[in-house]
C-alpha positions, 0 to 999 in steps of 0.5 A: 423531426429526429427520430430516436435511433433505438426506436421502432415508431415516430411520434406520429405513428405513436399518436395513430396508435393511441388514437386507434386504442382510445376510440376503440376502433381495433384491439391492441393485439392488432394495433401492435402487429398493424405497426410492428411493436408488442402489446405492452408496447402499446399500452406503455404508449397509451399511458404515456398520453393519458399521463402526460399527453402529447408531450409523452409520445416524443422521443426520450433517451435510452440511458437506463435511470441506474447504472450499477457501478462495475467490479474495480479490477485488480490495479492500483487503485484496488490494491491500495483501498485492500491494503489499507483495510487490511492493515486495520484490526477488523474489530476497528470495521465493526468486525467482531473477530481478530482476523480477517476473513474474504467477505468481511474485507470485500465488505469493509471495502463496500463501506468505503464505497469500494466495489470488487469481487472476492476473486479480485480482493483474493488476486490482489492480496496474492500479487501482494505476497500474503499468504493464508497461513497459521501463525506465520505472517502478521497480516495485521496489527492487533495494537490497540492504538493503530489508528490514532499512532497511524495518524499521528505519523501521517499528519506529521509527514503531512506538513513536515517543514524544511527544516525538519526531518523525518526517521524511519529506523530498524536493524537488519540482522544478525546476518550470516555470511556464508554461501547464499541460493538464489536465481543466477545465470548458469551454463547448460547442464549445471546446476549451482548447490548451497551446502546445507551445513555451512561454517559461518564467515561471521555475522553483522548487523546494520543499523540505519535509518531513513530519512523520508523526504530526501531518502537518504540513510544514516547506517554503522554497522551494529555490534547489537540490538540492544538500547545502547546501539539505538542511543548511538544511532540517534546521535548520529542523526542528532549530530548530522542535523544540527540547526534542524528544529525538530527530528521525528524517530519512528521505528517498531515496537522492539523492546530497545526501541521503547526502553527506559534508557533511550527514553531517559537518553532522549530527554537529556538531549532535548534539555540540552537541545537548544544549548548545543543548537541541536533539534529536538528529538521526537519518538513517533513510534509504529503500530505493534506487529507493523513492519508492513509499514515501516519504510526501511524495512523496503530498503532492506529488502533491495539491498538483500537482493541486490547483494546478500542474495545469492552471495558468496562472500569470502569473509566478514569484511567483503560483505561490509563492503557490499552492503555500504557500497550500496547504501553509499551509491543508493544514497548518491542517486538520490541526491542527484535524481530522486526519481531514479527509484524503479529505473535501476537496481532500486527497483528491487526494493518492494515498494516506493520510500514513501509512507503509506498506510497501504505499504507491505514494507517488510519481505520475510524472505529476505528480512 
């Protein structure tokens, strides 16, 4: 008969030991040193045959009957499950505060069947770029409506068909040009400066939007943030991609974005829509104070890295002409490759072009 690896008696010495106990010919103490195993052991033996008889002596598996489920590490999986509870207002977890606090995050987590340690939540939200500070970063949205307007972006993307598509919108600047710090390769003994005081070369903004199922932007340079600019924007899109049925507008809760005269501007064209075979047009706005989710705003901060960045441009133009180029060839190799994203200079952008409910889009540093 197999004997069980971890086991100190056979079935056979274990019957001897219990025959011994119940005839009462020796004392348990001496049975246990006789066969080399504990007192306890001998009495679980004992019980074991008055329970189960015979069939209780025979070997069984040492796997214990609960394995407690381990720490989730820092990684992918940990990141994803912080970031999505951390983008929900607490109250929403039955939390009554408007912050969130360590414990309470690992504890929202638990709910959802996720197990970490406080040090690992506090790990993974620093390799996040947050920070605890006081009226400074946003950590999350306080929108009243975050979920269900959260929802309704998922399930759109979800089942967005092909001859629909998808905007996420937003403005980058006013952006000064002028000499700009940064990381750079130096000689030894030098080290580059930054005037502190500095005579702008002028400012743009840039107005984009992108397009996220083929990851391609629409952009003009922008005169303003104003409702007049948006308008200009949305007819681009509306012009570019006619024979579409539906075109989906997201974007931030910035007061031209929800303006009366873009929402009277939108209704027109949709009344117009299917004179001119244009698509119709429909607003699915973020959460308030939820640039963390708007994927665009990824986009912006590549191409601030890439070209603003340590920059010194001689005038406006010149740095007209970085910010399309880029915008241009990003666009071009995704038409060609969309998996190129992370193999080359789009690897500077913080997360993929992709919605998720766990993205932190938006990077203050180079906003």
């Amino acid at each position: 008969m197999k004997i069980h690896a971890n086991a100190r008696t056979c079935p056979h010495c274990r019957a001897l030991i219990v025959s011994r106990v119940i005839e009462k010919t020796e004392r348990p103490t001496a049975i246990a040193q006789l066969f080399r195993v504990s007192v306890p052991t001998v009495n679980k033996w004992v019980r074991r045959f008055r329970r189960e008889g015979l069939e209780g002596l025979e070997d069984r598996t040492s796997r214990p009957h609960r394995i407690p489920r381990q720490l989730l590490k820092p990684g992918k999986e940990l990141h994803e499950a912080v970031m999505s509870v951390l983008h929900t207002p607490p109250i929403e977890c039955g939390f009554n505060r408007t912050t969130w606090r360590l414990r309470d995050l690992r504890n929202a987590l638990v709910a959802k069947g996720i197990v970490a340690s406080q040090s690992n939540i506090r790990e993974v939200i620093r390799k996040a770029g947050y920070q605890w500070k006081k009226a400074r970063v946003a950590l999350t949205s306080t929108d009243p409506e975050y979920r269900s307007k959260l929802d309704a972006i998922k399930a759109t993307l979800a089942r967005l068909e092909p001859d629909e598509a998808f905007f996420s919108i937003d403005e980058l600047g006013p952006v000064a040009v002028k000499m700009r710090g940064g990381l750079s390769l130096q000689p030894p003994g030098m080290v580059r400066t930054v005037p502190q005081w500095q005579k702008s070369g002028g400012a743009f903004i840039l107005a984009a939007a992108l397009e996220l199922s083929k990851n391609q932007i629409t952009y003009f340079f922008s005169e303003a943030k104003n409702s007049v600019e948006t308008i200009q924007l949305v007819q681009m899109l509306r012009r570019s991609h006619l024979g579409y049925r539906n075109i989906y507008l997201s974007w931030d809760a910035a007061p031209w974005h929800s303006s009366r005269k873009l929402e009277e501007r939108i209704l027109f064209l949709n009344e117009w829509a299917e004179h001119d075979r244009a698509p119709t047009l429909k607003v699915l706005p973020l959460p308030s104070s939820s640039q963390f989710l708007n994927v665009i705003e990824s986009v912006f901060s590549g191409l601030a890295r890439a070209v603003l960045h340590n920059s010194d441009y001689g005038n406006l133009e010149d740095a007209k002409k970085a910010v399309a180029r880029y915008i241009d060839e990003r666009n071009l190799a995704f038409q060609k490759d969309p998996r190129r994203a992370g193999r080359s200079i789009w690897k500077m952008e913080r997360v993929p072009s992709v919605f998720q409910e766990a993205n932190n889009c938006k990077d203050l540093r180079y906003g």
